[in-house]
BALOBA-1460 file (C-alpha; in Angstrom, 3 decimals):
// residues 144
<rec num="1" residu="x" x="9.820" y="2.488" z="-18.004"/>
<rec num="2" residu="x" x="11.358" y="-0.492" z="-16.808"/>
<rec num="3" residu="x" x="15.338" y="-1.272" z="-17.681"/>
<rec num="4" residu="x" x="13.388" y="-4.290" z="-20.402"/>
<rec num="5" residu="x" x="11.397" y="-1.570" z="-21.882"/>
<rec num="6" residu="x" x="14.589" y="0.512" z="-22.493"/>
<rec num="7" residu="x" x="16.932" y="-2.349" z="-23.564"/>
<rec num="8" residu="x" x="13.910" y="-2.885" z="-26.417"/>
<rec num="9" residu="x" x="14.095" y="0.249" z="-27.123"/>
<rec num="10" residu="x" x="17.658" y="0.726" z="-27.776"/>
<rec num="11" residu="x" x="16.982" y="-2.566" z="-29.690"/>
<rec num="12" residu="x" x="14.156" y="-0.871" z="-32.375"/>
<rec num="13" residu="x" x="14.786" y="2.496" z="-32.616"/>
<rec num="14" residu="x" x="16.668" y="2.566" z="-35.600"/>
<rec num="15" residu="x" x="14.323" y="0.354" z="-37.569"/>
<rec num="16" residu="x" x="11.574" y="3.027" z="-36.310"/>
<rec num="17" residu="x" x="13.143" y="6.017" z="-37.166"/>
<rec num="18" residu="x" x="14.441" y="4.235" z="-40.967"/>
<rec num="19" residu="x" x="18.135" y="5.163" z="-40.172"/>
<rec num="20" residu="x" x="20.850" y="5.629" z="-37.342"/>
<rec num="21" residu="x" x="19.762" y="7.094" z="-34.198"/>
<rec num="22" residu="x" x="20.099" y="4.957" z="-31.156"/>
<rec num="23" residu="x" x="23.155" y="6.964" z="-29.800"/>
<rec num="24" residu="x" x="20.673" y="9.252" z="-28.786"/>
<rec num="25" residu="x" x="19.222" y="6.787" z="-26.465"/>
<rec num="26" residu="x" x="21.829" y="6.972" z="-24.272"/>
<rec num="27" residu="x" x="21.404" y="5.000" z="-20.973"/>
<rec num="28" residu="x" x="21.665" y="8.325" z="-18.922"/>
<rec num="29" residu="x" x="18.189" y="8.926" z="-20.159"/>
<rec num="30" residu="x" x="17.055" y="5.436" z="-18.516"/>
<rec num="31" residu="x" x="19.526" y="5.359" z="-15.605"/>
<rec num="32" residu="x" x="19.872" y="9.041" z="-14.338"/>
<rec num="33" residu="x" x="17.108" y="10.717" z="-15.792"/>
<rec num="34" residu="x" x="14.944" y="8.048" z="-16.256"/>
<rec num="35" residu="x" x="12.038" y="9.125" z="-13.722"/>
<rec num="36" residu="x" x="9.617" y="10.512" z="-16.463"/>
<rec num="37" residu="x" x="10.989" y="7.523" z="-19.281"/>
<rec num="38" residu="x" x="7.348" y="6.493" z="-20.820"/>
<rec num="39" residu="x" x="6.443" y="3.742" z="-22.817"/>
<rec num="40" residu="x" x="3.273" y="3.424" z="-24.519"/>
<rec num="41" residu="x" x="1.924" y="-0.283" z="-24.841"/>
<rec num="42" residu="x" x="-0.885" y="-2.393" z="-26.731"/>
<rec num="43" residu="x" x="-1.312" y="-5.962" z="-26.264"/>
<rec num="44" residu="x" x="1.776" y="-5.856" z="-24.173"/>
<rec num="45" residu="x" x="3.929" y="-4.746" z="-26.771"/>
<rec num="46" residu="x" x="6.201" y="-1.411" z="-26.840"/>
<rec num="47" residu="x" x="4.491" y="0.809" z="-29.346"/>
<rec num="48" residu="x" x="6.138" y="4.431" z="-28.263"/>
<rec num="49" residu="x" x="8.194" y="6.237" z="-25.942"/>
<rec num="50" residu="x" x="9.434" y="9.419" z="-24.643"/>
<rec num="51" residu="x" x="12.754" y="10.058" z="-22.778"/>
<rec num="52" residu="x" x="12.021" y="13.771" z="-21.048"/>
<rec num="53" residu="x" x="13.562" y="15.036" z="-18.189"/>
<rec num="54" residu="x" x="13.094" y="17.956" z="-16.141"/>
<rec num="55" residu="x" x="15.387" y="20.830" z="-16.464"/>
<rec num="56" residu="x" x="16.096" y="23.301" z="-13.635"/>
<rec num="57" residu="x" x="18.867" y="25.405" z="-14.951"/>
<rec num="58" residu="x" x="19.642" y="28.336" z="-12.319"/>
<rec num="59" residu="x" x="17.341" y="31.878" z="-13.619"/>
<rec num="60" residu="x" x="14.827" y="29.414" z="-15.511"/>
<rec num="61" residu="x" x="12.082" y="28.089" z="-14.103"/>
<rec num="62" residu="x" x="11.620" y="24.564" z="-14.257"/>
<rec num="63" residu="x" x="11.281" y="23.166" z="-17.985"/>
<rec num="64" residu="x" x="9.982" y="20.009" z="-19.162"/>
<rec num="65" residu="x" x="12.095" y="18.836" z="-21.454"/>
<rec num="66" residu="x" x="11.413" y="16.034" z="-24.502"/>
<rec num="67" residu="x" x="14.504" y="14.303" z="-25.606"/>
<rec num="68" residu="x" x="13.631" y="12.115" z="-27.724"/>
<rec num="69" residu="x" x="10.094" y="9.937" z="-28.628"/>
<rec num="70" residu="x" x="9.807" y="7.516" z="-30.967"/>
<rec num="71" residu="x" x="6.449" y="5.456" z="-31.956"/>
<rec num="72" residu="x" x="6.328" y="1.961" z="-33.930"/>
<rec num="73" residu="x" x="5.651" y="2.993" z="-37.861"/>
<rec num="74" residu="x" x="2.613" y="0.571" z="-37.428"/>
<rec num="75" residu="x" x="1.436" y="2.767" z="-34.809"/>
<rec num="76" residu="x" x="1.995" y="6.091" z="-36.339"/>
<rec num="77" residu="x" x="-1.223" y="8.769" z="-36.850"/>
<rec num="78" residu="x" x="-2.758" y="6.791" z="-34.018"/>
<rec num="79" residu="x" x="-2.888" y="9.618" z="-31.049"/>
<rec num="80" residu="x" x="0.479" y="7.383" z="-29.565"/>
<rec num="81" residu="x" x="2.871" y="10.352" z="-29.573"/>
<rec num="82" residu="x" x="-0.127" y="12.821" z="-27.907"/>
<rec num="83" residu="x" x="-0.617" y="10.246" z="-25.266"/>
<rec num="84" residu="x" x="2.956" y="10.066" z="-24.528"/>
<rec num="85" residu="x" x="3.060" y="13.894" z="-24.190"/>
<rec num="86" residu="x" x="-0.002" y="14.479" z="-22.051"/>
<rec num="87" residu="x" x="1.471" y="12.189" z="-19.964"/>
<rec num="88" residu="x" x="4.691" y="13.568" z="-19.412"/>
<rec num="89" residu="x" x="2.686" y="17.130" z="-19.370"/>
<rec num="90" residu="x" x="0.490" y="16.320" z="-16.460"/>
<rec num="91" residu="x" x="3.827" y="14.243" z="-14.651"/>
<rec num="92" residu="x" x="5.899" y="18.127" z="-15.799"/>
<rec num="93" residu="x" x="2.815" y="20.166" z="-14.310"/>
<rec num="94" residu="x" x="2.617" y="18.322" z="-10.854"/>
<rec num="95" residu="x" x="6.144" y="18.784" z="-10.261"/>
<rec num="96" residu="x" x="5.444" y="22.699" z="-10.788"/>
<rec num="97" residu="x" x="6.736" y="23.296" z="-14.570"/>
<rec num="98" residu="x" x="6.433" y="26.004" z="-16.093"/>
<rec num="99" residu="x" x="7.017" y="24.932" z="-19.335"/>
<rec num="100" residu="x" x="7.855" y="21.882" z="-21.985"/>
<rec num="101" residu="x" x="10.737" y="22.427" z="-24.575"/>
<rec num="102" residu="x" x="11.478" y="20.137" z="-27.419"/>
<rec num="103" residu="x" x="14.147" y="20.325" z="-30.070"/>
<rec num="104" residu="x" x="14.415" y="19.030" z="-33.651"/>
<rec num="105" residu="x" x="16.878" y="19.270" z="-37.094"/>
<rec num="106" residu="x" x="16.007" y="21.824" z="-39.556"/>
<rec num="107" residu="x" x="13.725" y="20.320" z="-42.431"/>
<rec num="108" residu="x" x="12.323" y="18.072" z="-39.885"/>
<rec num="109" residu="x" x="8.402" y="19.280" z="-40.923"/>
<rec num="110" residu="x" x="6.753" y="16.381" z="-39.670"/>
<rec num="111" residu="x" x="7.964" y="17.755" z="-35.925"/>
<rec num="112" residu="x" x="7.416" y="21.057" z="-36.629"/>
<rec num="113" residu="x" x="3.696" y="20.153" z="-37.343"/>
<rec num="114" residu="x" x="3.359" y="17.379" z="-34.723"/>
<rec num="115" residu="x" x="4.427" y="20.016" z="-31.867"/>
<rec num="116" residu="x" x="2.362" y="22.568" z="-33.003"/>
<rec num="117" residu="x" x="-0.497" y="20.991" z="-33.321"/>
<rec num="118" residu="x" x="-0.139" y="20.243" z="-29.620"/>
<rec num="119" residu="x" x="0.171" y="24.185" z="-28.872"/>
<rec num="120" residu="x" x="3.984" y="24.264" z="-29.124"/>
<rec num="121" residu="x" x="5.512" y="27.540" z="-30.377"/>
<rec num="122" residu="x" x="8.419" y="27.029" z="-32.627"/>
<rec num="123" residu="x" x="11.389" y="29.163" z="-33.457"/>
<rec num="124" residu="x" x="14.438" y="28.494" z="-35.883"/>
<rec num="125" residu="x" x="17.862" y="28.887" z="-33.311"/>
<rec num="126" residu="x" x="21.011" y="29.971" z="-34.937"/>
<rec num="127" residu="x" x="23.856" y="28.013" z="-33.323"/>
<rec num="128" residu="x" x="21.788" y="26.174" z="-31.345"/>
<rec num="129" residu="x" x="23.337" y="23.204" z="-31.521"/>
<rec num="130" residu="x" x="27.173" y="24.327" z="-32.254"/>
<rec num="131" residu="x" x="28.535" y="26.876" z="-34.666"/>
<rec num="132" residu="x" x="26.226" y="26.816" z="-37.895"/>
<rec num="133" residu="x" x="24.258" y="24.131" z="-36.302"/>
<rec num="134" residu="x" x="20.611" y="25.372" z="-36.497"/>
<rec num="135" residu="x" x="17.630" y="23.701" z="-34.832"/>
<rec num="136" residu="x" x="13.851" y="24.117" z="-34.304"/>
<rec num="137" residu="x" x="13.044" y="24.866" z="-30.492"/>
<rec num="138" residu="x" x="9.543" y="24.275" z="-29.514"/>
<rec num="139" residu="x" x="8.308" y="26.116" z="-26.371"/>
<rec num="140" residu="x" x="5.095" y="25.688" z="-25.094"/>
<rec num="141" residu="x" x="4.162" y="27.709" z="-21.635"/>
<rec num="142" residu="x" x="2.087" y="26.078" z="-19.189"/>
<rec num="143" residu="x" x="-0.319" y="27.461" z="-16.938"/>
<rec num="144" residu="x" x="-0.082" y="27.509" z="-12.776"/>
């Protein structure tokens, strides 16, 4: 991801996701963390993305971790978001991950089915988020 792809980004992702949400693509996510920032392109043009980062928290080994994706409407159904995830899989895998993790708001079914269909396990995570602040985790293990 280049820093045009993510100023675009912060540009359209509100009009992709039909409501507020580009706080959540906070700069740290190009600037800091920005190593595994994807974009997924046709014709030239930005069609998806994925902000993931890899987590090495001390006692865990290392996580893949999927902040946040987002994939023009136009482009939706298309394989977009499973390219974007194999990619950052395979980028996870080489860097000796033992795992992806991926979080979403209670309700959100469309995520829920999208990550298991890709072989994610998800659980329901009381306080996960803050007191009475439940979200989905998504864990899927990967092999050595």
């Amino acid at each position: 991801m280049r820093k045009s792809d993510f100023d675009h980004v912060v540009e359209v992702i509100d009009h992709w996701w039909g409501g507020p949400g580009g706080t959540l693509a906070h700069p740290m996510f190009f600037y800091e963390l920005g190593e595994l920032a994807t974009v997924a392109e046709e014709d030239g043009r930005i069609v998806g993305f994925l902000f993931g980062f890899i987590s090495t928290t001390t006692g865990v080994d290392k996580t893949g971790y999927v902040h946040l994706v987002g994939i023009h409407p136009d482009f939706r159904r298309r394989a977009v978001g499973r390219l974007l995830y194999e990619q950052f899989l395979a980028r996870c895998t080489e860097q000796g991950c033992r795992r992806l993790k991926a979080i979403a708001t209670i309700g959100n079914d469309a995520a829920i089915r999208f990550h298991e269909g890709l072989g994610f396990v998800a659980h329901e995570t009381e306080d996960y988020a803050g007191p009475s602040r439940k979200r989905i985790v998504f864990l899927k293990e990967l092999t050595p």
